[in-house]
C-alpha positions as CSV (number, residue, x, y, z in Angstrom):
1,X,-17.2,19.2,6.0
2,X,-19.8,19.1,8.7
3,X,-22.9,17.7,6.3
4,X,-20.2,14.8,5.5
5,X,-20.5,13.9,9.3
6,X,-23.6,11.3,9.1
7,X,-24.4,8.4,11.3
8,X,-22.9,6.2,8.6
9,X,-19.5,7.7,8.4
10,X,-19.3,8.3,12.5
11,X,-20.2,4.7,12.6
12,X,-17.4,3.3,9.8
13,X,-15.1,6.0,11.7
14,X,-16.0,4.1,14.9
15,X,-15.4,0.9,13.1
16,X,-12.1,2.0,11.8
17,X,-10.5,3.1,15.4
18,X,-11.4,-0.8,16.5
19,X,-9.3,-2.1,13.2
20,X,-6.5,0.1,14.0
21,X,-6.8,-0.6,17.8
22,X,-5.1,-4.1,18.6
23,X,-2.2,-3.2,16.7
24,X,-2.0,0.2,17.9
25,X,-2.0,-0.4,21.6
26,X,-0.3,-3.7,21.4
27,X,3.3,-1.4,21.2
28,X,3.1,0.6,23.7
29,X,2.1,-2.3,26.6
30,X,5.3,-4.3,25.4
31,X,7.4,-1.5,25.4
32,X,5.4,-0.5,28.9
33,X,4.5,2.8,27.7
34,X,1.1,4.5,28.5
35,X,-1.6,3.3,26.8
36,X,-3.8,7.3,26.7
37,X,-0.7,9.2,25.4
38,X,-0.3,6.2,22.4
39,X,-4.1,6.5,21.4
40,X,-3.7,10.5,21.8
41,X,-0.7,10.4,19.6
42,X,-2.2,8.4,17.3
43,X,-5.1,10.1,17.0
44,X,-3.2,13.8,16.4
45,X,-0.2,12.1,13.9
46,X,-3.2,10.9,11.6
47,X,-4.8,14.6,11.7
48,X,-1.8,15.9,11.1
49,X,-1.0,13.7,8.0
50,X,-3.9,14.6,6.3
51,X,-3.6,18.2,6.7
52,X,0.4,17.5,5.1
53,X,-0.9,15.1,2.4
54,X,-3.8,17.8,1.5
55,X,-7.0,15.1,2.9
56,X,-6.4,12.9,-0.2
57,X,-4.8,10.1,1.4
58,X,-7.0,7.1,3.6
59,X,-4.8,6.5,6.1
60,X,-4.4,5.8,9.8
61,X,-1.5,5.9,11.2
62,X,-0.7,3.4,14.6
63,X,2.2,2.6,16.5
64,X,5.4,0.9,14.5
65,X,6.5,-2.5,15.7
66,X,10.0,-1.9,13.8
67,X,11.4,1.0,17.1
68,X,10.0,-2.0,19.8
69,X,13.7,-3.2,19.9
70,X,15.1,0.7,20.4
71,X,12.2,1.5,23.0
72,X,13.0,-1.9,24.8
73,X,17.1,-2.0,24.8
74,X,17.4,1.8,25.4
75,X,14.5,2.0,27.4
76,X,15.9,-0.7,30.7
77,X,20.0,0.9,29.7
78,X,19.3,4.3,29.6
79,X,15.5,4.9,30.4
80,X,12.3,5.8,27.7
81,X,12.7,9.1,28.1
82,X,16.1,8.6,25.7
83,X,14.3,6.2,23.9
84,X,12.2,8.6,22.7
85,X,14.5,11.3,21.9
86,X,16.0,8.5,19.6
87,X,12.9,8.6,18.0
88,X,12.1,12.4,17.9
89,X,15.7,12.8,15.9
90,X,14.4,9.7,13.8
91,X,11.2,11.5,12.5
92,X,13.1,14.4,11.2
93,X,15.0,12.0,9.3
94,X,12.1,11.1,7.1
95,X,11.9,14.9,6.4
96,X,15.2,15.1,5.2
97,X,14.6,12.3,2.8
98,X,11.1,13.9,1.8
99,X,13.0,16.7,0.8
100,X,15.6,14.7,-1.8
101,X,12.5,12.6,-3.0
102,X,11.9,16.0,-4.6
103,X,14.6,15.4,-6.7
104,X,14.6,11.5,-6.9
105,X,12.7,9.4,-9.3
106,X,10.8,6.5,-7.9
107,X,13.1,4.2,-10.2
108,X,16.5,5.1,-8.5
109,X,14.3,4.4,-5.2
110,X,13.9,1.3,-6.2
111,X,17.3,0.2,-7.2
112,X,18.6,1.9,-3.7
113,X,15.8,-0.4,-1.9
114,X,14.9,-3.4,-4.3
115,X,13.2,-6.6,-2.4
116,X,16.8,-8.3,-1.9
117,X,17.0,-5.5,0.8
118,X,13.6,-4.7,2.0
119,X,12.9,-8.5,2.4
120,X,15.7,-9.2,4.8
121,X,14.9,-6.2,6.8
122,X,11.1,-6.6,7.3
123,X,12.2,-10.6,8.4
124,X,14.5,-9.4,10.9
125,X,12.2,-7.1,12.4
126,X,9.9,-10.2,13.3
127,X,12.8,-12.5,14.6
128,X,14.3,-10.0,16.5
129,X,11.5,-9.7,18.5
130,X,10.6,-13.2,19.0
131,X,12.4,-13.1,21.8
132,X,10.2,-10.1,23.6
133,X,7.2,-12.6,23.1
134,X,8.6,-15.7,24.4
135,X,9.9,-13.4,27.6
136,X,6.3,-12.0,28.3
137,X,4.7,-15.5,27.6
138,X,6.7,-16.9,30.5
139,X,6.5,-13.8,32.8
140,X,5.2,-15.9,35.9
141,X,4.4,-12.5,37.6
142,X,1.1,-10.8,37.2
143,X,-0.1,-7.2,38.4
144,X,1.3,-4.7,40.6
145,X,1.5,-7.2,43.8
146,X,3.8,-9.3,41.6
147,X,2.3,-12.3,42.8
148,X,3.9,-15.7,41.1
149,X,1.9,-18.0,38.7
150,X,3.3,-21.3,37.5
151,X,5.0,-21.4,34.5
152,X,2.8,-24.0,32.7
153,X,-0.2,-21.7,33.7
154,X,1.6,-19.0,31.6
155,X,2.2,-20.6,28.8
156,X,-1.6,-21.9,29.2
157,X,-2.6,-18.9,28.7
158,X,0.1,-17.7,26.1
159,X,-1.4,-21.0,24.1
160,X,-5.3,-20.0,24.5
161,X,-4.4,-16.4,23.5
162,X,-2.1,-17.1,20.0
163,X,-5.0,-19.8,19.3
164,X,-7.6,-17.6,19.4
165,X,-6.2,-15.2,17.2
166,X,-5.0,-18.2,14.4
167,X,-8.9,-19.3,15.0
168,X,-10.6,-15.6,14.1
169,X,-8.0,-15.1,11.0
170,X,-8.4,-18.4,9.3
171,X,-11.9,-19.6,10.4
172,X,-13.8,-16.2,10.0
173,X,-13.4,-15.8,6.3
174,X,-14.9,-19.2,5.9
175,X,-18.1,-18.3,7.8
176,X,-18.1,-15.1,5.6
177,X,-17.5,-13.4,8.6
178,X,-14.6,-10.7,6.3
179,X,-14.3,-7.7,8.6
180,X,-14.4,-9.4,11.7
181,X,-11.5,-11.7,9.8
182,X,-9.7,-8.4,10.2
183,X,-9.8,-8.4,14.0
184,X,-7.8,-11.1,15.2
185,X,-5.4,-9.0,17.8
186,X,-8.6,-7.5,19.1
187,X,-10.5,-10.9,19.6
188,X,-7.3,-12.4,20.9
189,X,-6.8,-10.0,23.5
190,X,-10.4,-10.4,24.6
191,X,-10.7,-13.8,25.0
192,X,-6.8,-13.8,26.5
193,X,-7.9,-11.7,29.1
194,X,-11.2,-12.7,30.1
195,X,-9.7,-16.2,30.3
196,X,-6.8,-14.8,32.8
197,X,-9.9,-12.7,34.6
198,X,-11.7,-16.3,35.2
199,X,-8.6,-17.9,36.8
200,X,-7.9,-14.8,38.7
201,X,-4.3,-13.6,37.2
202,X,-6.0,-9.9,36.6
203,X,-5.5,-7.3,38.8
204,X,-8.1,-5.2,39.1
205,X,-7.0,-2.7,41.5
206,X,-5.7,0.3,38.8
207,X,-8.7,0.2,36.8
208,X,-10.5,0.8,40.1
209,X,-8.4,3.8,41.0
210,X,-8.7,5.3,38.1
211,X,-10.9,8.7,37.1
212,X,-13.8,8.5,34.0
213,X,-12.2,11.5,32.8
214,X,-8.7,12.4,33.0
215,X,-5.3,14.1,30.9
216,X,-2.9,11.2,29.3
217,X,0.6,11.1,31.2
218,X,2.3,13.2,28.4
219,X,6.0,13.1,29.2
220,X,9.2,14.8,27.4
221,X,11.9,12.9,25.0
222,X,15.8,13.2,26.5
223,X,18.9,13.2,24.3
224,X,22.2,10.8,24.2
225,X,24.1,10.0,21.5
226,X,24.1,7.3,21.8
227,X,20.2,6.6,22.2
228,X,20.2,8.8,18.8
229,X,22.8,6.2,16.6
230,X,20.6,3.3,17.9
231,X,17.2,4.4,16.7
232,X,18.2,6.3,14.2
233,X,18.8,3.5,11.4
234,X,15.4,2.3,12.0
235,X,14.2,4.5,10.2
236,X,15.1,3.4,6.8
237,X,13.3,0.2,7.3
238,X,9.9,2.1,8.2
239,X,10.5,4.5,5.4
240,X,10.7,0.9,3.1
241,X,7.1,-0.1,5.1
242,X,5.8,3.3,4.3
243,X,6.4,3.2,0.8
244,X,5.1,-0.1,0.6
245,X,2.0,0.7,2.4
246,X,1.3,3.8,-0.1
247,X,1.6,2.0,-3.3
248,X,-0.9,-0.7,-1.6
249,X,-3.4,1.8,-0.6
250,X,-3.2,3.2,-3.9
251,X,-3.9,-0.2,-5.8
252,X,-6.5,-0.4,-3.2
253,X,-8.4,2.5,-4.1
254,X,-7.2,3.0,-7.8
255,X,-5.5,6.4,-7.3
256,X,-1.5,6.8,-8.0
257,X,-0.8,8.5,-4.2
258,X,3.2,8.8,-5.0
259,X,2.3,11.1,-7.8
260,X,-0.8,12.9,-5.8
261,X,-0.1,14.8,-3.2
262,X,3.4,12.7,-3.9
263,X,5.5,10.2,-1.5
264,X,7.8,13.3,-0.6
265,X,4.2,14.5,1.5
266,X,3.0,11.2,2.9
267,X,6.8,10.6,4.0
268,X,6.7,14.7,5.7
269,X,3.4,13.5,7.1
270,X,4.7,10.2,8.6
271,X,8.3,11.7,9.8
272,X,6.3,14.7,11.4
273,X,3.6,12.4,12.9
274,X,6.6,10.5,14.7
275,X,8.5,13.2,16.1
276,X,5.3,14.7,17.3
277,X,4.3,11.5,19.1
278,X,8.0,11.1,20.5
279,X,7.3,14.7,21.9
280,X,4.8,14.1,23.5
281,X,5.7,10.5,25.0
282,X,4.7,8.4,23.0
283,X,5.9,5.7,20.2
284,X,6.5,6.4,16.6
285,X,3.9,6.2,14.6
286,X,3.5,4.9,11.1
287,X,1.2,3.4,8.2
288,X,-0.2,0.1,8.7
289,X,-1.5,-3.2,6.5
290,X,-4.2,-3.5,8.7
291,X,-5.7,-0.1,7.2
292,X,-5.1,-1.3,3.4
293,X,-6.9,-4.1,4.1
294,X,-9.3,-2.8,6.1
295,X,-10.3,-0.1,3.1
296,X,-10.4,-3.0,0.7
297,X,-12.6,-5.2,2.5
298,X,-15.4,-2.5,3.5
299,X,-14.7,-0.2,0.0
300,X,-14.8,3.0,2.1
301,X,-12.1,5.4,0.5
302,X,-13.3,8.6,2.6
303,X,-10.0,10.1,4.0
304,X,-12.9,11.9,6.0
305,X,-13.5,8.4,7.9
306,X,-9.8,7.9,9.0
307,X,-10.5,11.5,10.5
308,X,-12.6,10.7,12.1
309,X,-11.2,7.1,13.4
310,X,-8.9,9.8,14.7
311,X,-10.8,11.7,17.0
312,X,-12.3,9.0,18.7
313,X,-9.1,7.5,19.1
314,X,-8.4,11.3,20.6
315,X,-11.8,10.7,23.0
316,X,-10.7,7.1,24.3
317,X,-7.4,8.4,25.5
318,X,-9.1,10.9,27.6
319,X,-10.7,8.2,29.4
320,X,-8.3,6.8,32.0
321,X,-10.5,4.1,33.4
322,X,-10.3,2.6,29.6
323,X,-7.0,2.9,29.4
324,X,-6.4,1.3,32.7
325,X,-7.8,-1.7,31.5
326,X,-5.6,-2.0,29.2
327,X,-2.8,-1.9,31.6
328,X,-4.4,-4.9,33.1
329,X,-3.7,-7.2,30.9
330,X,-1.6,-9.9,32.1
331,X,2.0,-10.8,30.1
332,X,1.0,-14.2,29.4
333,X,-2.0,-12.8,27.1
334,X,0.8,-10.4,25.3
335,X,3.1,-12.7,25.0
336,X,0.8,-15.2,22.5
337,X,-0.8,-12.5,20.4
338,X,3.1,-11.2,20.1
339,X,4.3,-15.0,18.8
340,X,1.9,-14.5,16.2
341,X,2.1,-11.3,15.1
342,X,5.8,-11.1,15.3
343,X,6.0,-14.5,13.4
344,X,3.5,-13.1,10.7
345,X,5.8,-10.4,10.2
346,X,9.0,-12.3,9.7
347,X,6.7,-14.3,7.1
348,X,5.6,-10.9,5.3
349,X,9.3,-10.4,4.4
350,X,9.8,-14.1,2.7
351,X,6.5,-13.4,1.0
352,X,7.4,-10.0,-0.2
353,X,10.7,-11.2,-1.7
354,X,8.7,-14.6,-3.1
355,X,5.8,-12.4,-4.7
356,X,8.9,-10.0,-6.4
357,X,10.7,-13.3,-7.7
358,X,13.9,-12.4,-6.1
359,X,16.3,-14.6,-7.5
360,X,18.2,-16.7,-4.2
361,X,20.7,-18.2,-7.3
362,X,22.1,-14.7,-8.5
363,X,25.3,-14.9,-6.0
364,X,25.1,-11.3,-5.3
365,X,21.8,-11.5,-4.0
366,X,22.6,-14.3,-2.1
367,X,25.5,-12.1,0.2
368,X,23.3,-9.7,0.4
369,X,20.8,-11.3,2.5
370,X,23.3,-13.5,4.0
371,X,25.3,-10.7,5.0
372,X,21.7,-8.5,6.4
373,X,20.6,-11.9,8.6
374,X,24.3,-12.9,10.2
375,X,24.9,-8.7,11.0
376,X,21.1,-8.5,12.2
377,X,20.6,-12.1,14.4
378,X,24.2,-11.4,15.1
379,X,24.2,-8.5,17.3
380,X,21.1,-10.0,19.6
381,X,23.2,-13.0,19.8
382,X,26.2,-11.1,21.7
383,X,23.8,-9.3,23.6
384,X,22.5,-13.0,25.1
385,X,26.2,-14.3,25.1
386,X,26.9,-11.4,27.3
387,X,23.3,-11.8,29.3
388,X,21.3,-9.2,28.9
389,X,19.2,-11.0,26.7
390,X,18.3,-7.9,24.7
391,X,15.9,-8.2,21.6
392,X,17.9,-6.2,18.6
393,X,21.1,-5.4,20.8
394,X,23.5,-2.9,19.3
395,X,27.1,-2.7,18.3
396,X,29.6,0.7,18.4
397,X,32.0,2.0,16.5
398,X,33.6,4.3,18.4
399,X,31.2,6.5,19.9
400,X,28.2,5.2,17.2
401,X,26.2,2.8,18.0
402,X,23.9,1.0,15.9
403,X,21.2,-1.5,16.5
404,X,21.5,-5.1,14.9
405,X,18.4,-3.7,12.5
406,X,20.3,-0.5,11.5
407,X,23.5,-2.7,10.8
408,X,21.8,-5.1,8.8
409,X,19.4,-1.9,7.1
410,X,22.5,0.0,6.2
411,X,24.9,-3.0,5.2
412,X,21.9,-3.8,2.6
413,X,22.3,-1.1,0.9
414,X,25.5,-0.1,0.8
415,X,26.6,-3.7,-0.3
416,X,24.0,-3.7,-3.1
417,X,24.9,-0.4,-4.1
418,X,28.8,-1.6,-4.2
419,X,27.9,-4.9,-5.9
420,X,25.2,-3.8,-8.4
421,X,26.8,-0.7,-9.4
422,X,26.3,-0.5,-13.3
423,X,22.7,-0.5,-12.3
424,X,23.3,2.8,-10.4
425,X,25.3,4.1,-13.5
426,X,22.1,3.6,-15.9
427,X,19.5,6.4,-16.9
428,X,16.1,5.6,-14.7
């Protein structure tokens, strides 16, 4: 393995961690998690998913935009620390489904999860957190001496930010500027915050304090129930993004991944990558888009290369002055890469459900996704009736409680098993 490490491949490895890095730190500074643990975590959870998936697979895994809603609600009720637990249970849950996939064709998974459900779900993820984005882009108070901005110079900011990152996405590619096309978090966040740095809304002061060299803040997960119920659910909707994402990096790359080293690996990987992160403070991690596409555009199918992405992902969160920066960033600058990113993922779900033809005229289709968007929007909206204004708010039965996501997730699929049941009946 060591005469595969050449300048090329350090370099594309080097390239790779930069792909993966808007997206992948974006998650932990909404959910005001630390920045060296996330990169750390990330860095590990991909080494450890080759090692499960037998080095076959190129694939980074990042932080998953589907738990911000558990990290944020549970995280100002109960404290992260719970959050995470919620999240260490969830991982384990992917294991247990590994395990049946064993014994499941890929058929019956897709008549348990066919676009009718998976298209509502990955829709509500982005609406249910449009409220996060709108909240940071009008945070009026910047940096640890809280001092007050106006709220037009916020959404200034919020503006320049989201524009930039429309600008690299749709003008690059015209300029045949492809891989830097895949960069628009990054470039947004740059030009965000040196544009907050220029009108003086930065505080400098942490990234001052802090050592070249230091040991992320690795903290422990705690356990409630009720933490547990809430974040639990999500994970049928990331399980949906992970299968997605393999069958996409196996178009990619022109290799059938679910049938080598099979999904039931790539999901152990994934499940075991999360709860390992969770353990060790961090958020869950999963696959990404940004990697398919960032293997299409440059044609590099090395697994060895998302390795290596991985270590140096490992190196910059030993690096607290780096990651100290990133703590810097004003809420403003979050808040208008988040309207877009969140917005693009709402629009991922109508496209996946437009590109799979669903058919909005069958009337069992039609409550279906009815039923998924009232039981998903629905729960946020009693949570800002009552006001606490939280993204993705939860509802108990009893002592269960389940997040708007997890409602919506679970109603999906038990109503289209219920109302599609000769399809369940037939021989895959």
């Amino acid at each position: 393995m060591v005469k595969d490490l050449t300048t090329r491949n350090l370099v594309l490895g080097l390239q790779h961690t930069f792909v993966m890095f808007g997206a992948t730190v974006l998650v932990p500074i909404v959910a005001g998690m630390d920045v060296g643990v996330t990169l750390f975590a990330a860095g590990i959870g991909t080494l450890l998913f080759h090692v499960i998936t037998r080095f076959k697979v190129p694939v980074f895994l990042g932080s998953s935009f589907a738990f911000i809603p558990a990290l944020t609600v549970i995280g100002k009720q109960q404290g992260l620390p719970y959050a995470l637990g919620g999240v260490f249970v969830a991982g384990f849950l992917y294991v247990i489904v590994a395990v049946i996939f064993n014994f499941v064709s890929i058929d019956v998974l897709h008549k348990i999860l066919p676009p009718h459900v998976t298209g509502p779900i990955i829709i509500l993820i982005g609406i249910i957190l449009a409220p996060v984005a709108v909240m940071n882009a009008t945070d009026a108070y910047i940096g640890n001496a809280r001092e007050r901005i106006s709220e037009l110079g916020c959404w200034g900011v919020a503006a320049f930010t989201f524009s930039l990152g429309v600008f690299v996405k749709s003008a690059f590619p015209r300029w045949k500027l492809q891989f830097l096309s895949l960069l628009p978090v990054l470039f947004a966040l740059m030009g965000g915050y040196i544009l907050s740095a220029l009108v003086g809304i930065v505080d400098f002061s942490p990234v001052a304090s802090a050592p070249w060299l230091g040991i992320p803040k690795f903290s422990l997960p705690k356990f409630s129930l009720s933490a547990i119920s809430f974040t639990v659910p999500i994970a049928v909707v990331t399980m949906v993004e992970h299968f997605g994402d393999i069958l996409a990096i196996g178009n990619v790359t022109g290799k059938d991944y679910l049938a080598d080293p099979k999904i039931s690996r790539t999901l152990l990987g994934d499940g075991l990558a999360t709860s390992l992160a969770a353990l060790i403070g961090g958020p869950a991690n999963t696959t990404y888009s940004e990697n398919t596409g960032a293997v299409a555009l440059t044609g590099v199918f090395n697994p060895l290369v998302m390795r290596i992405a991985a270590c140096f992902a490992i190196l910059l969160s030993l690096v607290p002055k780096f990651t100290a920066i990133i703590g810097t960033i004003p809420p403003p600058v979050i808040g208008g890469i988040s309207i877009l990113l969140f917005g693009m993922i709402a629009a991922i779900g109508v496209k996946n459900m437009v590109d799979a033809r669903v058919d909005m005229g069958n009337p069992k289709v039609l409550m279906i996704t009815a039923a998924m968007i009232v039981l998903g929007l629905g729960t946020g909206s009693i949570a800002t009736l009552a006001g606490s204004g939280a993204p993705g708010a939860s509802v108990t039965f009893g002592g269960f409680t389940l997040s708007g996501l997890g409602l919506a997730a679970i109603s999906g699929i038990v109503l289209n098993f219920i109302l599609n049941f000769s399809q369940f009946r037939k021989k895959s």
